[in-house]
C-alpha positions in Angstrom: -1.4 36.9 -6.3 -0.8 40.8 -6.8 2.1 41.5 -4.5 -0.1 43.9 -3.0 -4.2 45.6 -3.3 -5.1 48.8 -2.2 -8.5 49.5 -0.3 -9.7 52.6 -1.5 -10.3 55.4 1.5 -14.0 54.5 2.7 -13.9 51.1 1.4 -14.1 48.0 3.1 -13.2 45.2 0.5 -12.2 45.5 -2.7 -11.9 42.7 -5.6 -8.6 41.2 -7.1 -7.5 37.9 -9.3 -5.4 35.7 -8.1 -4.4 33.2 -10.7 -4.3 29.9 -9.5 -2.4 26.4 -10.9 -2.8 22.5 -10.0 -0.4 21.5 -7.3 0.4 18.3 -6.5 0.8 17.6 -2.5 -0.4 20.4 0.1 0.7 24.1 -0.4 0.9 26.9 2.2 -0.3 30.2 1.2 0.8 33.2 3.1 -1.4 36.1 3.1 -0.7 39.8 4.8 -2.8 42.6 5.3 -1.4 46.1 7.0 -3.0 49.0 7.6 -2.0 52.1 9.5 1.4 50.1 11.3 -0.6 47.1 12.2 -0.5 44.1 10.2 -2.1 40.3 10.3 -1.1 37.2 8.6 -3.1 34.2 7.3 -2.3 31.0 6.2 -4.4 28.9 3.6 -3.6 25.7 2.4 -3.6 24.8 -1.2 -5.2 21.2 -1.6 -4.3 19.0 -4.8 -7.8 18.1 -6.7 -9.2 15.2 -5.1 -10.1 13.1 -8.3 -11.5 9.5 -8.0 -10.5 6.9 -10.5 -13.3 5.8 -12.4 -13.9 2.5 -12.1 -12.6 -0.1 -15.1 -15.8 -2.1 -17.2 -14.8 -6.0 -17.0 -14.3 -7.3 -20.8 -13.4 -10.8 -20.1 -14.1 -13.4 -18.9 -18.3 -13.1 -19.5 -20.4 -13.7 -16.0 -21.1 -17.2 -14.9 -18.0 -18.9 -17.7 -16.7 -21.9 -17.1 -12.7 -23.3 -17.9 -11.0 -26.4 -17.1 -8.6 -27.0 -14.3 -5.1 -25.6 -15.3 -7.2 -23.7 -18.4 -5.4 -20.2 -18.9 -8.0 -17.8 -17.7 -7.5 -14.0 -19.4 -8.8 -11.5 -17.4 -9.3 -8.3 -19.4 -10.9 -4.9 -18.7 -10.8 -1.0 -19.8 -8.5 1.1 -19.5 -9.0 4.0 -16.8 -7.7 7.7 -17.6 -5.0 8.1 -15.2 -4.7 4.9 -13.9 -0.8 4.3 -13.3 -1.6 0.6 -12.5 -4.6 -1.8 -11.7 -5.7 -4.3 -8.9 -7.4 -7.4 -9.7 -8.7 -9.4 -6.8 -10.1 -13.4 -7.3 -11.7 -14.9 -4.6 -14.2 -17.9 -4.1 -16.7 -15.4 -1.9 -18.5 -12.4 -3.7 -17.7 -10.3 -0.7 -14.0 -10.8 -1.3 -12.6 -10.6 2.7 -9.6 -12.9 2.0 -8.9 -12.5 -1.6 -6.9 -15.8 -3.3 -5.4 -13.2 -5.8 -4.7 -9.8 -5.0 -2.2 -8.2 -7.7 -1.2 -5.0 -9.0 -0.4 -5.2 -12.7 0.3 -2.5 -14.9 -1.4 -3.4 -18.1 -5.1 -4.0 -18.4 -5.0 -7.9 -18.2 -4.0 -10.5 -16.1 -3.7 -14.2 -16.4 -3.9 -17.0 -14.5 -3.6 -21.5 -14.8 -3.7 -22.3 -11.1 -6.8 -21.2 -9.9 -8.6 -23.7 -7.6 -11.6 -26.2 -8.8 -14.4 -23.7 -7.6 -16.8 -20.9 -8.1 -15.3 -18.1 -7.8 -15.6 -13.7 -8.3 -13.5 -11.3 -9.8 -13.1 -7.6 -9.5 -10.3 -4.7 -10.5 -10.2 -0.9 -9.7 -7.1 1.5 -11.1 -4.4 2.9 -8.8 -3.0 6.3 -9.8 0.7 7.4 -9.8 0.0 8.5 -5.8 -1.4 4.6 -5.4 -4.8 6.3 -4.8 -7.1 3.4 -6.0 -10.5 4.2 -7.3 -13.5 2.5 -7.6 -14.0 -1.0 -8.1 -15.5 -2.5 -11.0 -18.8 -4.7 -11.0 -18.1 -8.1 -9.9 -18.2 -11.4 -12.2 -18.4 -14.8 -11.2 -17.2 -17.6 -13.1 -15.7 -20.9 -12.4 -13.0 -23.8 -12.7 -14.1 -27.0 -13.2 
């Protein structure tokens, strides 16, 4: 911001840059305006960009495969731009309210032997540096057998 903007005599407004640069938490911005003795203050508050994680595209395992009890099931997906981390959630219901995995991992894979003899889903969203999580991905369903 200019440290200060004149209003030309007769004017009411007048146009002026301010240059502006990412901030990372909430920022107060004090603004002043005086004229003839009086003056009157205004605060604004600088937000950080709200930016939503895209969500990762499952690799592995393909929809509906099957593996044998105490099999080593890879679970693999895409890497997110800005992800800091990843969540993978297993459960034996699609709507996952009681996930039997819940993790955070840090690279883009996860692996598992002791999985229960079931059907079950799986789903993974990335977490930025904040632990904002984005969206989650599509969800797969395979099965131990």
């Amino acid at each position: 911001m200019p440290a200060s903007v004149t209003i030309a005599a007769g004017a009411i407004s007048t146009i002026f840059t301010a240059t502006t640069t990412p901030v990372t938490a909430q920022t107060p911005i004090t603004l002043t305006a005086a004229w003839s003795g009086v003056s009157r203050t205004a605060t604004l508050t600088v937000n950080p960009a709200s930016t939503t994680l895209a969500a990762p595209s499952l690799v592995s395992p393909a929809n509906d495969a099957r593996f044998n009890a105490g099999q080593t099931i890879t679970f693999d997906w895409s890497d997110v731009a800005g992800a800091a981390n990843y969540t993978i959630q297993i459960d034996d219901q699609s709507t996952f309210p009681s996930p039997l995995v819940n993790q955070t991992v840090t690279p883009s894979t996860y692996q598992r032997s002791t999985l229960p003899v079931t059907r079950m889903w799986f789903r993974v969203r990335a977490n930025d540096s904040s632990g904002t999580p984005g969206a989650w991905s599509a969800v797969r369903r395979f099965e131990v057998r």
